[in-house]
Every structure is written in C-alpha cells, then in structure tokens.
C-alpha positions in Angstrom: -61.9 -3.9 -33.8 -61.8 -4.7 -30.0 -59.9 -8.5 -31.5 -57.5 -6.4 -33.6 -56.6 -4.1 -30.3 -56.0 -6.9 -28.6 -53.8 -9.0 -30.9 -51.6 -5.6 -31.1 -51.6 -5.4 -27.2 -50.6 -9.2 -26.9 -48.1 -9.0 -29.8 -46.6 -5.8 -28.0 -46.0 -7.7 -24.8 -44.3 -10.9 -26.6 -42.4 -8.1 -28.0 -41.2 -6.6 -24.5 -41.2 -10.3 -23.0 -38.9 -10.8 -25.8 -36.7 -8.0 -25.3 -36.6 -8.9 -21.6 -35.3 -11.8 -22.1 -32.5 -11.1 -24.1 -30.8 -9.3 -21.7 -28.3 -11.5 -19.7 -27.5 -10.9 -16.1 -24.0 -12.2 -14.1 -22.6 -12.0 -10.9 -19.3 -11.5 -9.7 -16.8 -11.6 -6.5 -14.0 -9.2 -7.4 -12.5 -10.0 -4.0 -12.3 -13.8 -4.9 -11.1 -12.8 -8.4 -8.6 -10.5 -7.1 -7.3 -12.4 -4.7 -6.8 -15.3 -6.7 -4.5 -13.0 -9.1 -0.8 -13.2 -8.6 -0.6 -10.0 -9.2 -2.5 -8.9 -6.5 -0.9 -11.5 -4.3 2.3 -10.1 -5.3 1.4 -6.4 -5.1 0.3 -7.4 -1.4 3.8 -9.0 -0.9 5.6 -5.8 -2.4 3.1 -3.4 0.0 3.8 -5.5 3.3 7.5 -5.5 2.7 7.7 -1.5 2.1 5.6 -1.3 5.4 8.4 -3.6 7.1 11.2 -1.1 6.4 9.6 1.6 7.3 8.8 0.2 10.4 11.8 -0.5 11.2 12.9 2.7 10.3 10.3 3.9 13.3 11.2 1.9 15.1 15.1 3.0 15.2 13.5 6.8 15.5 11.6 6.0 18.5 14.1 4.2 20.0 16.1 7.6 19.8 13.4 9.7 20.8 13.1 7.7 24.1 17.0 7.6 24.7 16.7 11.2 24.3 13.5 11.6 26.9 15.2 10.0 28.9 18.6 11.6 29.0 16.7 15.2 29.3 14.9 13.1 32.1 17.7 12.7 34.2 19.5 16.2 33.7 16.3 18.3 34.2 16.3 16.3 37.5 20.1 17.2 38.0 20.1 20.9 39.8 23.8 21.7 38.4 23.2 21.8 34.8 22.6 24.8 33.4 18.6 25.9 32.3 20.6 26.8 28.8 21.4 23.2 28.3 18.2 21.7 29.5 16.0 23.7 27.2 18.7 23.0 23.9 17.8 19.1 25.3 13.9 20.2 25.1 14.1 21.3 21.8 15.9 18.4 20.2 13.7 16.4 21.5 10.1 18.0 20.0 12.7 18.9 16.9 13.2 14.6 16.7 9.3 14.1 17.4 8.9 16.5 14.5 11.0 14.1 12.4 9.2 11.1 13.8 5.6 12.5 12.4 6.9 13.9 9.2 8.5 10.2 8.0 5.7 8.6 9.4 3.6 10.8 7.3 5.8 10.2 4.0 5.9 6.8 4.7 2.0 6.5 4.7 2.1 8.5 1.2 4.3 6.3 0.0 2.6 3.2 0.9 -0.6 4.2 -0.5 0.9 5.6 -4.0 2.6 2.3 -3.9 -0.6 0.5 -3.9 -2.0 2.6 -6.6 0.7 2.2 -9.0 0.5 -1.5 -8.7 -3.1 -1.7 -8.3 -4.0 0.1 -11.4 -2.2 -2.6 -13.9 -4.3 -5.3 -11.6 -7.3 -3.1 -12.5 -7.7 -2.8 -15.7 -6.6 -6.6 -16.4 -9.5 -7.4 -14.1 -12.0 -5.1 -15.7 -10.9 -6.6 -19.4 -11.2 -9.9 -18.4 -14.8 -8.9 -17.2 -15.6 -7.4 -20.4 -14.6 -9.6 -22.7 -16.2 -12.6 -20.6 -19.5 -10.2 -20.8 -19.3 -9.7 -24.4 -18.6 -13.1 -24.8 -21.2 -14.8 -23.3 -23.7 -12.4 -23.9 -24.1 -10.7 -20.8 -25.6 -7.2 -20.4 -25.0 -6.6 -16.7 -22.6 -8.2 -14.2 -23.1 -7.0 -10.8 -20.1 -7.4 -7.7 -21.9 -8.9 -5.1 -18.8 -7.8 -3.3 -19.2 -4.3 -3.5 -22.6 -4.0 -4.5 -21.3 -2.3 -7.6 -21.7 -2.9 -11.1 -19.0 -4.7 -12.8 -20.0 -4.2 -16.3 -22.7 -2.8 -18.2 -23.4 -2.4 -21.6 -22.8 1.3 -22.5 -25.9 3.1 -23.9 -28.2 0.3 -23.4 -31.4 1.2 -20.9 -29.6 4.4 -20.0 -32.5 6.3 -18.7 -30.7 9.5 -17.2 -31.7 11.8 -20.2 -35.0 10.8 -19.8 -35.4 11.1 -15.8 -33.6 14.6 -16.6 -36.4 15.6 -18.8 -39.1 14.3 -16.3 -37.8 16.9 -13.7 -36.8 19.7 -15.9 -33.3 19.3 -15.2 -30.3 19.6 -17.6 -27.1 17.9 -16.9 -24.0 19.6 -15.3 -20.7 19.6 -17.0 -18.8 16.2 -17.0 -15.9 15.6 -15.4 -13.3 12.6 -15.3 -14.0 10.3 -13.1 -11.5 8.0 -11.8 -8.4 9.8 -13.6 -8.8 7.8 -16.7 -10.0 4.0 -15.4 -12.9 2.5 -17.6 -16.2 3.6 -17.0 -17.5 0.1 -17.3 -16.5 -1.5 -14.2 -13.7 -1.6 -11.6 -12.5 -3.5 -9.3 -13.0 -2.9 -5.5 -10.2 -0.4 -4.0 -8.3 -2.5 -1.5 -7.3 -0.7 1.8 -4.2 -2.1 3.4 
C-alpha cells in the first residue's frame, strides 16, 4: 500500500514538473522596441515640431506682453497721464497674460492628444507583434523589463483571482473598461514627452 501511495505521489509531481515546464517565459524592452519603430521615431518628429510652433507662438505673446509692461512702466511713472489711462494699460496687460496662460494651456492639450492619437496605432502594432511572436514560439508570459509590466500573458491560464476571492470571502466589483478599448494582453509603455 505504502509503495502504491508513493508511486501516485511521485507520478503526481512528474505530472506538475511536467506542467511546469511547459510554460515558456520571455522578456522584453518595449523602450528598445519602440524606439527602434519608425513610427515612433516619426510620431516623436511630428510631436517636437507641433511643440516648435507653439513655441514660437509664445514666444511672439511674451514678447508683447513685455512691450506692453513696459510701456505701462514708463507712463505709470509719467505724472501727466491720466489714472483712466493707466489702469485701461493695467488691464490689457493681465487681459494679454490671461491669453498667454490659456494658449499655453491649449497648446499642452493639444500636444498630449497629439501623442495619443499617434501613439495608439504604435500601440497596438507593438502589442500584435508581441502576441503573435508569443503564440508563436510558445510563450506563456513575456514580461517588460522596462516597465516591470507584463507584456503578454496567456488569457485564462493560472488566473487565480476567483480563487484568492473565494479564500477571503470577497466577490468581485463590477468591471469597467480599462484603457478605453487597448488589449488587455499587454501594452506598450506610455511615453511622456
């Protein structure tokens, strides 16, 4: 009896062992990857030269802004002009530093939407490439060693949520979207220029 306990325990661990060793773990860089994309290269391109006009357009605000601190400068230093004038001069110029914060606010907006809309196409080539080289070679997990994410993993497999749920008689909230739409099974690192 205690032989036939035995050769069940021993076949149940080759069995495990087995299983084990089926599953295939990668590692990935999506910083490398992405940056080696001309996509992203050109996405970068695209973002630095929408950053360049709107500097300049700053720049051609400020300039005004100054010209205009300076001319209320000189006449609230000048007893013969009228307080009238002076304070008309006052509120141009917080009126014109109202502008300045406003654009520079769009302009941020814009910049950033600008990256999403040309990051997402980047995105989800990136996370197909990683799924089909997964699926291809066998691979259960990839893991970004830049983020310290996981790349890819195979959906339903070794899911153990229900069953850490169970353990502290806990039932799961309500499911919402997560990352308006972008595959669950990866993503590549968000890039903050």
């Amino acid at each position: 009896m205690k032989k036939t306990v035995l050769g069940v325990i021993a076949v149940m661990f080759a069995f495990i062992g087995t299983t084990t060793a089926q599953q295939k773990i990668g590692q990935i860089n999506s910083i490398e990857v992405l940056q080696a994309m001309p996509e992203f290269k050109q996405m970068q391109a695209d973002i630095e030269k929408s950053k360049q006009t709107y500097t300049k357009a700053l720049e051609g605000m400020y300039a005004d802004y100054q010209k205009k601190q300076a001319d209320l400068q000189e006449k609230s230093k000048d007893k013969s002009i009228p307080d009238a004038i002076v304070e008309t001069l006052v509120q141009d110029l917080q009126q014109t530093q109202q502008r300045i914060q406003e654009f520079q606010g769009k302009a941020d907006e814009d910049i950033q939407k600008l990256q999403q809309d040309k990051l997402k196409p980047i995105n989800e080539k990136y996370v197909k490439a990683v799924k089909d080289v997964a699926s291809t070679n066998g691979y259960t997990y990839i893991l970004d060693i830049a983020s310290g994410a996981m790349a890819y993993y195979t959906e339903g497999q070794n899911d153990v949520t229900d069953l850490v749920m169970k353990k502290l008689g806990v039932t799961a909230a309500p499911q919402t979207p997560v990352n308006n739409g972008t595959p669950k099974s990866g993503t590549a690192p968000k890039t903050g220029n």
